[in-house]
C-alpha positions as CSV (number, residue, x, y, z in Angstrom):
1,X,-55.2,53.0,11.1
2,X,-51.8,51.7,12.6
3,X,-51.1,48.1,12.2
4,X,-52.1,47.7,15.9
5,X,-55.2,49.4,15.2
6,X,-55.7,46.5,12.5
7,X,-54.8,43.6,14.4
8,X,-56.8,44.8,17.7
9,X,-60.2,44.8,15.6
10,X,-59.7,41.6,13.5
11,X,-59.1,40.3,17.2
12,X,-62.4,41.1,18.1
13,X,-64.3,40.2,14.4
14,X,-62.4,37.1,14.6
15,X,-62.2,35.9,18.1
16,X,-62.8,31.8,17.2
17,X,-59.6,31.9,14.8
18,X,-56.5,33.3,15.0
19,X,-56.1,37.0,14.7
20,X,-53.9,38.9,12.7
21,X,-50.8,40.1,14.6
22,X,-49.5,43.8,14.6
23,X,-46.8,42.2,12.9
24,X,-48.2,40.2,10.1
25,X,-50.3,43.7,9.1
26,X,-46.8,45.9,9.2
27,X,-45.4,43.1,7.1
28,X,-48.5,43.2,4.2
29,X,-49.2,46.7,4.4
30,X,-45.1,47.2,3.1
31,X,-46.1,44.9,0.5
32,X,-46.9,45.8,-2.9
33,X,-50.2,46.7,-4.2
34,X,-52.2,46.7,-0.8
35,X,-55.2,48.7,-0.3
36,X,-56.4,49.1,3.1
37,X,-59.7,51.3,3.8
38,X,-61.9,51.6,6.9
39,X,-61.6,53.0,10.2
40,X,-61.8,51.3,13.8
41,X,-65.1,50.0,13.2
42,X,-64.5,48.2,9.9
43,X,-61.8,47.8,7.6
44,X,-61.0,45.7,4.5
45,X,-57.7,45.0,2.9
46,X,-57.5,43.5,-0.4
47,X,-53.9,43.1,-2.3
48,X,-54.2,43.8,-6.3
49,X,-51.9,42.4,-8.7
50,X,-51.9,42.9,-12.0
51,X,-55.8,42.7,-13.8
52,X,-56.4,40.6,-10.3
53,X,-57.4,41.6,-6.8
54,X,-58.1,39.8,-3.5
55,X,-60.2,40.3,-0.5
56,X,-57.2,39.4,2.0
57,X,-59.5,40.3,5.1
58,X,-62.5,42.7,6.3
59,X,-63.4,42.8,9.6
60,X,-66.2,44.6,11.7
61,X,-66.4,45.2,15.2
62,X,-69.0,42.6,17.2
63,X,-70.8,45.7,18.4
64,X,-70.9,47.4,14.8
65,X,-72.5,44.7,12.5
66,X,-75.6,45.3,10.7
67,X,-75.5,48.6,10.1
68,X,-73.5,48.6,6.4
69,X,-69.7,49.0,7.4
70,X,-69.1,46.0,5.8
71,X,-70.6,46.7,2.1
72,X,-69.1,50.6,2.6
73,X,-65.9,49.4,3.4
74,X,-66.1,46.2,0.4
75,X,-67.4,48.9,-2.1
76,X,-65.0,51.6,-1.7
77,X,-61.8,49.2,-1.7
78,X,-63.5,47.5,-5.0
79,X,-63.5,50.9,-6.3
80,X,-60.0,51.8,-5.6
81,X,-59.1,48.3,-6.9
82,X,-60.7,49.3,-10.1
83,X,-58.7,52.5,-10.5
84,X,-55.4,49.9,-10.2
85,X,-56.3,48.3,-13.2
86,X,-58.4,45.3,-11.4
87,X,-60.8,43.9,-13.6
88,X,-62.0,41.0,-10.8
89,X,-61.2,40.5,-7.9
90,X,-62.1,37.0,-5.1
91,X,-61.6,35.6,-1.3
92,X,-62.4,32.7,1.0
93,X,-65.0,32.6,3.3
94,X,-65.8,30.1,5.6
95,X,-68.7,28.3,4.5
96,X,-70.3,28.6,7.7
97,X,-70.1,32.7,7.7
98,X,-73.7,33.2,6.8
99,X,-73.2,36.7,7.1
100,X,-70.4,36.8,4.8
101,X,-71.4,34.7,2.4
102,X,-74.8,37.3,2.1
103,X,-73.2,40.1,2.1
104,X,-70.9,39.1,-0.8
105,X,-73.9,37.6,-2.5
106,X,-75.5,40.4,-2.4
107,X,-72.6,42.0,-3.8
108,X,-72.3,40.0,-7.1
109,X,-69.8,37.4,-6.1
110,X,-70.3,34.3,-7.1
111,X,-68.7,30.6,-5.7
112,X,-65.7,29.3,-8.3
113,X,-64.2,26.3,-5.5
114,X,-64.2,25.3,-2.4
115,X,-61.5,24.1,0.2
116,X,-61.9,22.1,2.3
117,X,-60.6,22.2,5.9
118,X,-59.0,26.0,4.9
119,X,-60.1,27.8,8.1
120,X,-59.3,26.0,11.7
121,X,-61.3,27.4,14.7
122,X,-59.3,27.2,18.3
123,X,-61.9,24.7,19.6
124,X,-63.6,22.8,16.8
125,X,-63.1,21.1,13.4
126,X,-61.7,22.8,10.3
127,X,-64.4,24.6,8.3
128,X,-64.1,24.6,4.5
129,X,-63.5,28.0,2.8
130,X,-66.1,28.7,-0.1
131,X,-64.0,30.9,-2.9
132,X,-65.8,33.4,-4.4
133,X,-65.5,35.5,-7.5
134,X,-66.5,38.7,-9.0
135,X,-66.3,40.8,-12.4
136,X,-65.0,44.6,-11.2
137,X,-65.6,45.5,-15.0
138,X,-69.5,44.9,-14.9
139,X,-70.3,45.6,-11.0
C-alpha cells in the first residue's frame, strides 16, 4: 500500500479525529524499524525498537469491521515484531473504543496507564487514551 493508500483508509476508520496525512505515513514508513501489514481493507503499523514494539495505528474500513481484519492484521504484525527481537509490545486506545478495547482484550493486552485527554475528536471533548500492554514472549 502507498502512503496515500494509508492515509485514505485511516480517513475513513477515523473520520471523528484527525487522519493521517499521505505525508506523515511517507515520513514513518522511512523511519526505522516500522512494520506496516494489511491491505486496503485493514492495516496496522507498529514501530519496534529494540526488545519494545508499538501499535502506532490499525485501521479498518467502516464497511469491513466485524469480520476479523483487525485481529489478522494485529496477529501477523505481532508476529513479525517477534522475529525483530520484540519481546512486548503496547498502544493507546481511546477509552471510549469499545471495539478496540475488545479486540485487544481478547488478544492478551492488558491496561498499564491512562491519559487523560490524549485523543481530541473534531466536535467534542478530549477522550482519555487507555495504554495497554502485552508479553510477545508468552502470546
Amino acid at each position: 500500500m502507498t502512503p496515500q493508500d494509508l492515509a485514505t483508509l485511516h480517513a475513513r476508520a477515523f473520520s471523528a479525529t484527525r487522519a493521517w496525512s499521505a505525508q506523515e505515513f511517507t515520513d514513518l514508513l522511512a523511519g526505522p524499524g516500522i512494520i506496516a501489514v494489511g491491505d486496503s481493507n485493514s492495516f496496522c503499523l507498529i514501530r519496534t525498537v529494540l526488545d519494545e514494539a508499538e501499535v502506532l495505528t490499525i485501521a479498518t474500513d467502516p464497511t469491513q469491521r466485524r469480520k476479523g481484519l483487525a485481529r489478522s492484521v494485529l496477529q501477523s504484525a505481532e508476529e513479525l515484531a517477534t522475529a525483530r527481537g520484540a519481546t512486548e509490545i503496547f498502544l493507546e486506545v481511546a477509552e471510549d473504543n469499545l471495539a478496540a478495547i475488545s479486540l485487544y482484550a481478547s488478544s492478551n493486552y492488558r491496561q498499564i496507564g491512562r491519559r487523560p485527554g490524549y485523543y481530541l475528536p473534531k466536535d467534542a471533548a478530549p477522550i482519555a487514551a487507555l495504554v495497554l500492554r502485552k508479553s510477545l514472549a508468552t502470546g
